[in-house]
PASEBA-1860 file (N, C-alpha, C; in nm, 3 decimals):
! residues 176
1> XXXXXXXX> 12.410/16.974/10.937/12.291/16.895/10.960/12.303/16.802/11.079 ~ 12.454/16.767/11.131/12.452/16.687/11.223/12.497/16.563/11.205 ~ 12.506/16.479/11.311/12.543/16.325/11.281/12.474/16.247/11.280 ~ 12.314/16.227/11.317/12.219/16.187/11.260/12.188/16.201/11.126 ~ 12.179/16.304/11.059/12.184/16.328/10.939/12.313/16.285/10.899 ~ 12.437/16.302/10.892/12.489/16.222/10.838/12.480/16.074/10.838 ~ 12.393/15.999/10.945/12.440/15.865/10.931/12.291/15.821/10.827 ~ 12.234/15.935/10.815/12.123/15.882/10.744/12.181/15.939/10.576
9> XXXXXXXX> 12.267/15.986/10.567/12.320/16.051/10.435/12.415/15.918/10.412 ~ 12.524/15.824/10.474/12.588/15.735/10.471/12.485/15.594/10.440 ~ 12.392/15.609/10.489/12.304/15.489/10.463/12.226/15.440/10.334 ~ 12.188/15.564/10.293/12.145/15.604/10.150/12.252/15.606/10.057 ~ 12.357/15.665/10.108/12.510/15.637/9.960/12.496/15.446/9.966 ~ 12.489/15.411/10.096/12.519/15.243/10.101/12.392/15.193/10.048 ~ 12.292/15.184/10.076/12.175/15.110/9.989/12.088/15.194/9.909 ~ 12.155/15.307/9.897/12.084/15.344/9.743/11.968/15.368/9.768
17> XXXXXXXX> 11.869/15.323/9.755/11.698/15.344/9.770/11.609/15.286/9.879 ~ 11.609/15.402/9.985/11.526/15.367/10.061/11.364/15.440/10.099 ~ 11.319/15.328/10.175/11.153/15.375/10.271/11.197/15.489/10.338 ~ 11.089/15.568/10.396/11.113/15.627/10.499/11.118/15.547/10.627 ~ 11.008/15.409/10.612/11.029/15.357/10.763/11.160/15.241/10.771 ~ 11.227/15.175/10.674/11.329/15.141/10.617/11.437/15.242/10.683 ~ 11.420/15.316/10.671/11.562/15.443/10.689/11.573/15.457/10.853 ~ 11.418/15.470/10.894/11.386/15.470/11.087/11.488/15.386/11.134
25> XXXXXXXX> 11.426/15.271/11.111/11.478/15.124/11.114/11.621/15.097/11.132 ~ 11.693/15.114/11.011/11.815/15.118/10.923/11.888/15.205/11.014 ~ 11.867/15.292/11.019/11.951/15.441/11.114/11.891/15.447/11.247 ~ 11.837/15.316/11.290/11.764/15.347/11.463/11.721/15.489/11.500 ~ 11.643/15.589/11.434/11.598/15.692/11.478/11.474/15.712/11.469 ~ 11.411/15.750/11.568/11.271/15.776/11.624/11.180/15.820/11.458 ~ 11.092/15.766/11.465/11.036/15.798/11.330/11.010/15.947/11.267 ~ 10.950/16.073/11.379/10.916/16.174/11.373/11.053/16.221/11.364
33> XXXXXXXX> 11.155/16.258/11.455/11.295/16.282/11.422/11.358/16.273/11.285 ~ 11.324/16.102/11.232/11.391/16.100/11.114/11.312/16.187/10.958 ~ 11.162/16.179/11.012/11.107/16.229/10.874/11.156/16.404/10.889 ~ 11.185/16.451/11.008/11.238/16.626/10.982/11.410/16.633/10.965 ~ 11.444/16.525/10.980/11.605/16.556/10.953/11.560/16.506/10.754 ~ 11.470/16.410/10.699/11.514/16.383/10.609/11.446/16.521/10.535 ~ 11.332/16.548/10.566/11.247/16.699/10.468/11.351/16.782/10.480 ~ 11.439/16.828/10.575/11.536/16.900/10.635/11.646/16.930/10.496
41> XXXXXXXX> 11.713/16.779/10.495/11.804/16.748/10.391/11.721/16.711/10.250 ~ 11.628/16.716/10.246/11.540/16.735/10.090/11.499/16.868/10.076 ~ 11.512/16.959/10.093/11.479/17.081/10.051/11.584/17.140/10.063 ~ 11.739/17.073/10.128/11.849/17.143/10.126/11.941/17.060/9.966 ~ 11.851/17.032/9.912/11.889/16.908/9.742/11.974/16.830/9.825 ~ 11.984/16.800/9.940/12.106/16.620/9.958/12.055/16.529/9.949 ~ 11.962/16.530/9.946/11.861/16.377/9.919/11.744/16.390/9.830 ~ 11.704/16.318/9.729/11.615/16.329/9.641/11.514/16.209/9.710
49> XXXXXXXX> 11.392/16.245/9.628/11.273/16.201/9.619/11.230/16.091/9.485 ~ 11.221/16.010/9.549/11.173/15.929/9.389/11.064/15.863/9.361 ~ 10.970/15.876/9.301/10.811/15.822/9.335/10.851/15.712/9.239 ~ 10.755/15.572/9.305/10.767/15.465/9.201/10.624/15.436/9.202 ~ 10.473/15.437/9.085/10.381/15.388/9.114/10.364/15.249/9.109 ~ 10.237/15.169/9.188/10.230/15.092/9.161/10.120/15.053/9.040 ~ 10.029/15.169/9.046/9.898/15.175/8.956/9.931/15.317/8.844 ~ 9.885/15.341/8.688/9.927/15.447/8.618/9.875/15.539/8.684
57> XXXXXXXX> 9.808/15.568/8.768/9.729/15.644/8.785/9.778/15.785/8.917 ~ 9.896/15.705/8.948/10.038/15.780/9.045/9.914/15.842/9.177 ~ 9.808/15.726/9.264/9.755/15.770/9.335/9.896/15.752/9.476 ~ 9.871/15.887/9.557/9.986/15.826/9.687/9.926/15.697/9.740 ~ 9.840/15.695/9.756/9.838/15.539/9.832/9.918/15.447/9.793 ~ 9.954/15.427/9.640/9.976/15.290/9.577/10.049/15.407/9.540 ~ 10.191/15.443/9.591/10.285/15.464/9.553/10.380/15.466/9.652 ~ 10.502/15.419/9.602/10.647/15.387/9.675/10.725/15.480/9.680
65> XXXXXXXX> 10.755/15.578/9.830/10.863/15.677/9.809/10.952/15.632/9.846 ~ 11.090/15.627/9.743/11.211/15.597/9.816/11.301/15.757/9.824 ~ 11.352/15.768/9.931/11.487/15.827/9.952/11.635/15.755/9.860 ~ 11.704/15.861/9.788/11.803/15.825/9.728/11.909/15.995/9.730 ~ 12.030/15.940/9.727/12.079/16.045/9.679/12.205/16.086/9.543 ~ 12.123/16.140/9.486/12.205/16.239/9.389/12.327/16.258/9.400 ~ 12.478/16.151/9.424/12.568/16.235/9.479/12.641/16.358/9.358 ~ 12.626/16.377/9.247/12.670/16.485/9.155/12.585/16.637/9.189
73> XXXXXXXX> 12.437/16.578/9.206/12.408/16.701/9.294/12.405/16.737/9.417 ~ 12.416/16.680/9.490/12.466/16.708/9.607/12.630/16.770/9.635 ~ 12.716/16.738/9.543/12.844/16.816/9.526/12.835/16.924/9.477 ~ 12.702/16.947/9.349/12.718/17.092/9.361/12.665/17.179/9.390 ~ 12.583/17.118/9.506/12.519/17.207/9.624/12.617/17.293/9.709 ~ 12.703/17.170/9.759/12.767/17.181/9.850/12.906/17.263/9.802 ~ 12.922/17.261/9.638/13.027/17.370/9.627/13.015/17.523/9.586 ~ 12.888/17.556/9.600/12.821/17.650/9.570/12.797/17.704/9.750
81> XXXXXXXX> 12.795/17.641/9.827/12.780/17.669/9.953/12.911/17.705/9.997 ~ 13.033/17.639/9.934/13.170/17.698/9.968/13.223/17.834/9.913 ~ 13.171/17.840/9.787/13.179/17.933/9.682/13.144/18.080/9.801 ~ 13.004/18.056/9.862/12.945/18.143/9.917/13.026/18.157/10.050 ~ 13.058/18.079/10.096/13.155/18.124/10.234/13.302/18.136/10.199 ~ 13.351/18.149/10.052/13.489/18.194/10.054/13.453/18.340/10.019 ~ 13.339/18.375/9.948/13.301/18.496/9.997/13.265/18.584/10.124 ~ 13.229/18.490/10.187/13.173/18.572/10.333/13.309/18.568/10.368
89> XXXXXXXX> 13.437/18.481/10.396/13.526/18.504/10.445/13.652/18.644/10.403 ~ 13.599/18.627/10.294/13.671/18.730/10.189/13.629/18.911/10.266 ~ 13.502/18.893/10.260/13.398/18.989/10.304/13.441/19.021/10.459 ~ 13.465/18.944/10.536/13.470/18.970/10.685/13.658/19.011/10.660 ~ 13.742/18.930/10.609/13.874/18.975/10.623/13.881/19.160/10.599 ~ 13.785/19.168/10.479/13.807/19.317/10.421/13.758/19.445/10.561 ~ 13.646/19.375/10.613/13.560/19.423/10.731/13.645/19.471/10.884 ~ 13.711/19.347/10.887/13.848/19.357/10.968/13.939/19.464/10.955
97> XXXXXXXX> 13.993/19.478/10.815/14.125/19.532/10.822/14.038/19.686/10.827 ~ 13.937/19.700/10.762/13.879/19.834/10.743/13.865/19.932/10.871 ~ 13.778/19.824/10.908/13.785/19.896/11.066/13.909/19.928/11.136 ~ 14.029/19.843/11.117/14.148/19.880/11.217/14.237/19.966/11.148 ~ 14.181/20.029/10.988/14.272/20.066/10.910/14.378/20.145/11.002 ~ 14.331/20.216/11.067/14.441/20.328/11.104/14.527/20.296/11.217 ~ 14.456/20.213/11.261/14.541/20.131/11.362/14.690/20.069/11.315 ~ 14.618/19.974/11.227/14.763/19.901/11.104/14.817/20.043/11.026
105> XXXXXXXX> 14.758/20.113/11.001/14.868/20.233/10.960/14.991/20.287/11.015 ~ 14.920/20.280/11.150/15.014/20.371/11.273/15.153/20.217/11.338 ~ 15.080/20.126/11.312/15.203/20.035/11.345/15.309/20.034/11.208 ~ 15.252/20.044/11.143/15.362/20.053/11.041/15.442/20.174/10.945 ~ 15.351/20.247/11.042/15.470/20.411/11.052/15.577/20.316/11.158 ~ 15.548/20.312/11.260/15.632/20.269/11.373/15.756/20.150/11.336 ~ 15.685/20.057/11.293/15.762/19.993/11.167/15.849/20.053/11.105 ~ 15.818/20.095/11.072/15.909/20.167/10.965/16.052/20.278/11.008
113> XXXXXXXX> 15.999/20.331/11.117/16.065/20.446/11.186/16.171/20.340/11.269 ~ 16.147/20.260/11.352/16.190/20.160/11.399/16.343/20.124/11.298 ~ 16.254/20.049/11.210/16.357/19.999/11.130/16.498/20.065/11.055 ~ 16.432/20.250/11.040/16.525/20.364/10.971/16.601/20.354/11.131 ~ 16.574/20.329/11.194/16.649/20.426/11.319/16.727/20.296/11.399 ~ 16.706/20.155/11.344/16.811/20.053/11.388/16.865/20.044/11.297 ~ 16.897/20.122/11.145/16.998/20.094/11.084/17.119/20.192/11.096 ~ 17.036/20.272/11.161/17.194/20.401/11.200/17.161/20.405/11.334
121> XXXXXXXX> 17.189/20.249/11.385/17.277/20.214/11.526/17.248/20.284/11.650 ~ 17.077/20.330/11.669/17.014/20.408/11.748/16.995/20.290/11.911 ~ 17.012/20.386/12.020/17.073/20.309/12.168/16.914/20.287/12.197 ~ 16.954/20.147/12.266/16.790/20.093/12.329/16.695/20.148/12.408 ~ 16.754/20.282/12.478/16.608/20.371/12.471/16.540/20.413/12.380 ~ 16.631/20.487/12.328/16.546/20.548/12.174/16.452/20.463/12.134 ~ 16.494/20.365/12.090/16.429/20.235/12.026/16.291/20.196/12.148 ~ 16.337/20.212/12.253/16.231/20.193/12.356/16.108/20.305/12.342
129> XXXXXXXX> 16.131/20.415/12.344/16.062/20.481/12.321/15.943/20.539/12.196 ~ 16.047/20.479/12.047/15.970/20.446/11.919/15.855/20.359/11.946 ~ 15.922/20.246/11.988/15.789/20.119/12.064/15.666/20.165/12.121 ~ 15.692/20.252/12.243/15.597/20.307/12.294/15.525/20.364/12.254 ~ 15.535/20.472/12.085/15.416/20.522/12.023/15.279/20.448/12.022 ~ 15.314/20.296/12.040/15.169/20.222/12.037/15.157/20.152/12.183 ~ 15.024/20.193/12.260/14.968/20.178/12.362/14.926/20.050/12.353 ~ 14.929/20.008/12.520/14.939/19.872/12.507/14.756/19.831/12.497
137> XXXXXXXX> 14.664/19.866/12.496/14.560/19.854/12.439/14.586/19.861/12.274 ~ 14.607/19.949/12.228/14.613/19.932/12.081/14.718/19.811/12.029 ~ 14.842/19.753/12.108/14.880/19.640/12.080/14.822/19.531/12.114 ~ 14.695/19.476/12.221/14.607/19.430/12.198/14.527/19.415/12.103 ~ 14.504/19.526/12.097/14.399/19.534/11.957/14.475/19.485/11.796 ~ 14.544/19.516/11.779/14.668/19.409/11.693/14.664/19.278/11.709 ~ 14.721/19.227/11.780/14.700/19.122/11.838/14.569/19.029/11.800 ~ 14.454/19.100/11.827/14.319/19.033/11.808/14.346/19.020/11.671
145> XXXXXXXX> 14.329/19.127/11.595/14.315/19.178/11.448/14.419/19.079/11.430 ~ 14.528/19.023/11.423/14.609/18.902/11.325/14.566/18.795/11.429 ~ 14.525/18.774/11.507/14.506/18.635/11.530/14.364/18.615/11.465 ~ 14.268/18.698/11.452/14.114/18.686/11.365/14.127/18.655/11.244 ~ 14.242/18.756/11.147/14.246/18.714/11.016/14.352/18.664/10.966 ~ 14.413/18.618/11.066/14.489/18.431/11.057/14.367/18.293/11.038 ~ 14.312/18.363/11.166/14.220/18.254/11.148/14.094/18.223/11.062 ~ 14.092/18.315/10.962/13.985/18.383/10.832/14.125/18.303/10.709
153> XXXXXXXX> 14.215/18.344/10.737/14.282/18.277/10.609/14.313/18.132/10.620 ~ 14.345/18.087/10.782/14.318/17.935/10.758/14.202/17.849/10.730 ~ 14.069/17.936/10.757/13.960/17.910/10.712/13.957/17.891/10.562 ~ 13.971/18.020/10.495/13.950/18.024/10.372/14.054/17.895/10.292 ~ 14.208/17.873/10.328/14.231/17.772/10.284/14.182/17.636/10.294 ~ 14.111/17.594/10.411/14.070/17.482/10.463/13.890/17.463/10.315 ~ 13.847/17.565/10.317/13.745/17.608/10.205/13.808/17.572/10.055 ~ 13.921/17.661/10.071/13.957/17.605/9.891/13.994/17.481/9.878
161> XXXXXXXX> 14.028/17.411/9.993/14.079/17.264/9.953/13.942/17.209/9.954 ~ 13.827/17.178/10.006/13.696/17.169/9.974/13.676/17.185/9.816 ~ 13.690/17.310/9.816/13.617/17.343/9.625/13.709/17.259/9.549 ~ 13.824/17.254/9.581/13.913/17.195/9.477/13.876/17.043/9.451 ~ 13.847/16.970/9.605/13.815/16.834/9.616/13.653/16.844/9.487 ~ 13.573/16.918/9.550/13.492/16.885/9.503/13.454/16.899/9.353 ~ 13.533/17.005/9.268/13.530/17.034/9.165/13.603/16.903/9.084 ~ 13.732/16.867/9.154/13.756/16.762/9.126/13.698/16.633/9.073
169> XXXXXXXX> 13.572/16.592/9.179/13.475/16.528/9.163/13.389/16.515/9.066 ~ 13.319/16.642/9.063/13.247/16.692/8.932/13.304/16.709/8.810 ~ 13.449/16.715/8.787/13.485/16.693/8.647/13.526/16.574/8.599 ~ 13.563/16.476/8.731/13.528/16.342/8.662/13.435/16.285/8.637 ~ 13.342/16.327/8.701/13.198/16.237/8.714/13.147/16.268/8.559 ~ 13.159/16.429/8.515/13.112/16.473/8.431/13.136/16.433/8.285 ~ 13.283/16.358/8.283/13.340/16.327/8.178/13.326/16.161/8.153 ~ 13.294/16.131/8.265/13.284/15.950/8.262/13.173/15.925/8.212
END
């Protein structure tokens, strides 16, 4: 959502219930700006809506909207949104290896042949030449392929420590 939106998400954890022109104000942002970052983050559940009337009759005129936020729901918005990208990450790792299957096959014939043939003390051509079964484009292409889903699994850990924090959250909140 940004850092406008966050400083308008920080402002609302700090005073709890606000105006919309209160919030302008409060967060120095242009009035039109702030009412689409806040509809933005109200239809994404981070910020709730709270009507207060002043008459029974709940006409808008004579009624008070404050901005507030939910932080129990807003955690489990937001861990349901992780939930969904430790899937997509899950999904793209599988996508990865699929496509290069035969690629990672053929290195680890080579692997393997490699390894039978330095244990019975084979001379550094030989060994040079095992190497060479894989073209140096296709060791590029290796290359990409573990540096991508290195960087899919440091993702995905950086994600589970998220769910964990946040689940965390929600089972205390839930029990207090």
């Amino acid at each position: 959502f940004g850092s406008r939106c966050a400083r308008i998400f920080r402002l609302l954890l700090r005073k709890r219930h606000l105006e919309q022109k209160q919030i302008e104000d409060f967060a120095m942002i242009p009035g039109k700006e702030a009412k689409e970052m806040m509809y933005k983050m109200l239809s994404a559940n981070i910020v709730a809506l709270q009507e207060i009337p002043k008459t029974p009759d709940h006409a808008p005129s004579r009624t008070f909207y404050l901005y507030t936020v939910n932080t129990l729901s807003s955690a489990r918005m937001l861990l349901q949104r992780c939930y969904k990208c430790v899937a997509n990450l899950i999904e793209r790792r599988l996508h990865e290896t699929k496509e290069n299957r035969r690629l990672l096959e053929k290195s680890q014939r080579v692997e393997a042949i490699l390894a039978s043939v330095q244990a019975t003390g084979a001379e550094a051509a030989q060994l040079q030449e095992i190497e060479e079964m894989i073209t140096a484009p296709e060791r590029q292409q290796l290359e990409t392929l573990k540096h991508n889903v290195n960087k899919i699994d440091a993702s995905e850990n950086q994600v589970d420590e998220t769910i964990f924090i946040l689940e965390s959250y929600i089972n205390s909140t839930i029990r207090h």
